[in-house]
C-alpha positions in Angstrom: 323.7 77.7 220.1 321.7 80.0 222.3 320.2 82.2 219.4 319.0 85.1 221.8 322.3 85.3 223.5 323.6 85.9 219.7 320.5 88.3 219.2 322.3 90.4 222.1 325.6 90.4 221.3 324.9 91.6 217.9 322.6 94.2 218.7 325.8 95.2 221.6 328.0 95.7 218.4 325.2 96.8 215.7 322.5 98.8 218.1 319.0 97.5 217.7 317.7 97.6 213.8 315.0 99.7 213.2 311.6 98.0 211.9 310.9 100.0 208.4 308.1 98.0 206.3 307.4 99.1 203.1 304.4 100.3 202.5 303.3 98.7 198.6 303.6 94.8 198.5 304.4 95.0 194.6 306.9 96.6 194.7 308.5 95.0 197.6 308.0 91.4 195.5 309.8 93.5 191.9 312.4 95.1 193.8 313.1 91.5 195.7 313.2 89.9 192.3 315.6 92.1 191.3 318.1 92.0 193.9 318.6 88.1 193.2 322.6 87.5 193.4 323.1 90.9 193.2 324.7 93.8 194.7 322.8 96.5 197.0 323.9 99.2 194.6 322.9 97.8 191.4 319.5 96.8 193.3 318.8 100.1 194.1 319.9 101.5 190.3 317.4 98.9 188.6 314.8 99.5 190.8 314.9 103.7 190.9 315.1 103.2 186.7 312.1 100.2 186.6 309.6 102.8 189.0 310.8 105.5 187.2 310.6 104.2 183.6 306.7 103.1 183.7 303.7 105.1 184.9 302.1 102.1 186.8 302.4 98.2 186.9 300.3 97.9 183.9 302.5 99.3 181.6 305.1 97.9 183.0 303.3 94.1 182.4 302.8 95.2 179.1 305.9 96.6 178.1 308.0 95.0 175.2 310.4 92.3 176.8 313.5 94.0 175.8 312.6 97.1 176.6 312.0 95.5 180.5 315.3 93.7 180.4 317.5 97.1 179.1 315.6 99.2 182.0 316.9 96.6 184.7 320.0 96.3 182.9 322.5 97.3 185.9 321.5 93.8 187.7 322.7 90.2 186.1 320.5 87.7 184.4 317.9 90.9 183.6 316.3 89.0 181.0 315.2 86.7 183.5 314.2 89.0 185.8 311.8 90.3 183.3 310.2 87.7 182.4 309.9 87.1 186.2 308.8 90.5 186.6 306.2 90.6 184.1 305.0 86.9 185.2 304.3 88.1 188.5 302.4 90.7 187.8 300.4 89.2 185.3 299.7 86.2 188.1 298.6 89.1 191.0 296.3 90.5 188.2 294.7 87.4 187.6 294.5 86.7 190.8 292.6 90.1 192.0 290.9 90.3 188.7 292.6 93.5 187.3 294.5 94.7 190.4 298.2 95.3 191.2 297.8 94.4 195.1 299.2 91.7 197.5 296.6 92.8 200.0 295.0 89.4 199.4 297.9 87.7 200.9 297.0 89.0 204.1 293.8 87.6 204.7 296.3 83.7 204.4 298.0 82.2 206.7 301.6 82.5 206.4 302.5 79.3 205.0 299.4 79.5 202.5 301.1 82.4 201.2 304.3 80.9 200.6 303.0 79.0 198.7 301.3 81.2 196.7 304.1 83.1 196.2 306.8 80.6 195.6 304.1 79.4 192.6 305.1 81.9 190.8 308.5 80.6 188.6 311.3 82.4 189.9 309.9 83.5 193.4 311.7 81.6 195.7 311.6 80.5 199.4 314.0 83.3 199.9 311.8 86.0 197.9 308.7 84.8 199.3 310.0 85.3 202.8 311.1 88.7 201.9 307.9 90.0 201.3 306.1 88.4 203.7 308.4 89.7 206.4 309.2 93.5 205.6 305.8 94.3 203.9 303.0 92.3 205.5 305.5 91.9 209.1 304.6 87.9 209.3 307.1 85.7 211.6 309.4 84.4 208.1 313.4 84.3 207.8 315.0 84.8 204.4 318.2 83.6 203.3 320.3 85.3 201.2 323.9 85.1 200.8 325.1 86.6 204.2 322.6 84.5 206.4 323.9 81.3 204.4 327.5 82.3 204.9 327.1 83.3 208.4 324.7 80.7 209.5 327.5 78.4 208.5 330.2 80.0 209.6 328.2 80.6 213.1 326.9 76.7 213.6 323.6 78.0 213.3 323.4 75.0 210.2 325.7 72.6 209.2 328.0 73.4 206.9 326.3 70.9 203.7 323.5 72.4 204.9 321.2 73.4 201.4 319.8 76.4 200.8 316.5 75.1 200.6 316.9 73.3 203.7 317.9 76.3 205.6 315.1 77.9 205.2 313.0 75.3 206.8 315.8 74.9 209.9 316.1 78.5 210.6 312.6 79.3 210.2 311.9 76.4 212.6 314.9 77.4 215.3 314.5 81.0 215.5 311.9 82.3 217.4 309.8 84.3 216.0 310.0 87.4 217.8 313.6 88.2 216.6 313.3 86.7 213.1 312.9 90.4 211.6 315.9 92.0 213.7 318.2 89.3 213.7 317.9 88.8 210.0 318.8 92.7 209.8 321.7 92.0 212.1 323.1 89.1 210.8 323.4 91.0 207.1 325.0 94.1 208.8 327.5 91.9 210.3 328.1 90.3 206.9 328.2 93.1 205.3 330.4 94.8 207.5 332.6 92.0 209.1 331.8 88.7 208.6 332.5 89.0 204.8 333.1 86.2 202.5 336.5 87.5 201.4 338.9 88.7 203.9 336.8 89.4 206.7 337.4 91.3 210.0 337.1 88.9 212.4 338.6 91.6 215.0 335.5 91.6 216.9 333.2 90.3 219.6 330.5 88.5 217.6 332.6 86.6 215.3 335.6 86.2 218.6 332.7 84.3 220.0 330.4 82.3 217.3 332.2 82.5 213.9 334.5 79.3 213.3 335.7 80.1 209.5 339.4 79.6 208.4 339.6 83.4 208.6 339.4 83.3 212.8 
């Protein structure tokens, strides 16, 4: 598989992503946690009612458990996602001693703060990579549903490939300077063609690389 021949060809059907970092770590890590097996649209409900419903990430590490979980209630499993809210905050307080900040993380090298991420129960590989990539722009490639199915689909991994393990194969086979934009590209293509029920494989990308029984 030549990867930056692929990189082309989707950015010949997409157009080139724009690079748009976020701007507050925290947030980036809550939102992330919140879009676990979830649709974009409940995502962006839970997160504009979680900001919303608490004045700052105190309050919102403080609040009452159920309270948390009925806030972020438009995304599945939200009692989980509270508790894994609330434990990560408490865990970047602790380690700043009283601040809500990731800044810390950037003084690590990235796999250090993998690690020190993916310490925190329920912050996986995939969340980790998230945050590392679109807030502090570090060389990391996230898997979510869409790179799985596509990477798959595409040869990029084979097919009893594990999650887990993909991580570790793609992060090692894709170079680094189109980690950001081809994970960008890849979910626009999943998102827009390369779907897991009836996709459109009427196109160039998927004429090309995409082997699924759809083709």
């Amino acid at each position: 598989m030549d990867i930056r021949q692929l990189h082309r060809d989707l950015i010949e059907l997409h157009g080139r992503p724009t690079e748009a970092h976020s701007e507050d770590g925290v947030r980036q890590l809550l939102t992330t946690i919140l879009s676990q097996n979830v649709a974009d649209v409940q995502t962006a409900r839970a997160s504009e009612n979680l900001f919303s419903a608490y004045p700052d990430y105190r309050a919102m590490e403080n609040a009452d458990r159920d309270e948390l979980a009925d806030v972020i209630s438009d995304v599945g499993l939200m009692n989980q996602k509270a508790e894994r809210i609330q434990r990560s905050l408490r865990r970047i307080r602790e380690e700043t001693g009283g601040e809500y900040t990731l800044a810390f993380l950037n003084r690590m090298e990235t796999e250090a703060a993998q690690a020190w991420l993916t310490d925190i129960k329920g912050v996986g590989p995939k969340t980790a990579n998230v945050v590392l990539s679109f807030h502090f722009e570090r060389p990391t490639f996230a898997v979510d549903t869409h790179i799985e199915r596509l990477s798959k689909r595409f040869g990029l991994v084979a097919e009893s490939t594990t999650v887990e393990r993909m991580h570790d194969v793609l992060n090692e086979t894709i170079p680094d300077d189109l980690k950001y934009s081809l994970h960008v590209l890849l979910i626009a293509h999943g998102k827009e063609y390369c779907s897991a029920q009836d996709p459109d494989c009427e196109n160039p990308v998927c004429e090309t690389y995409c082997d699924c029984e759809y083709c």
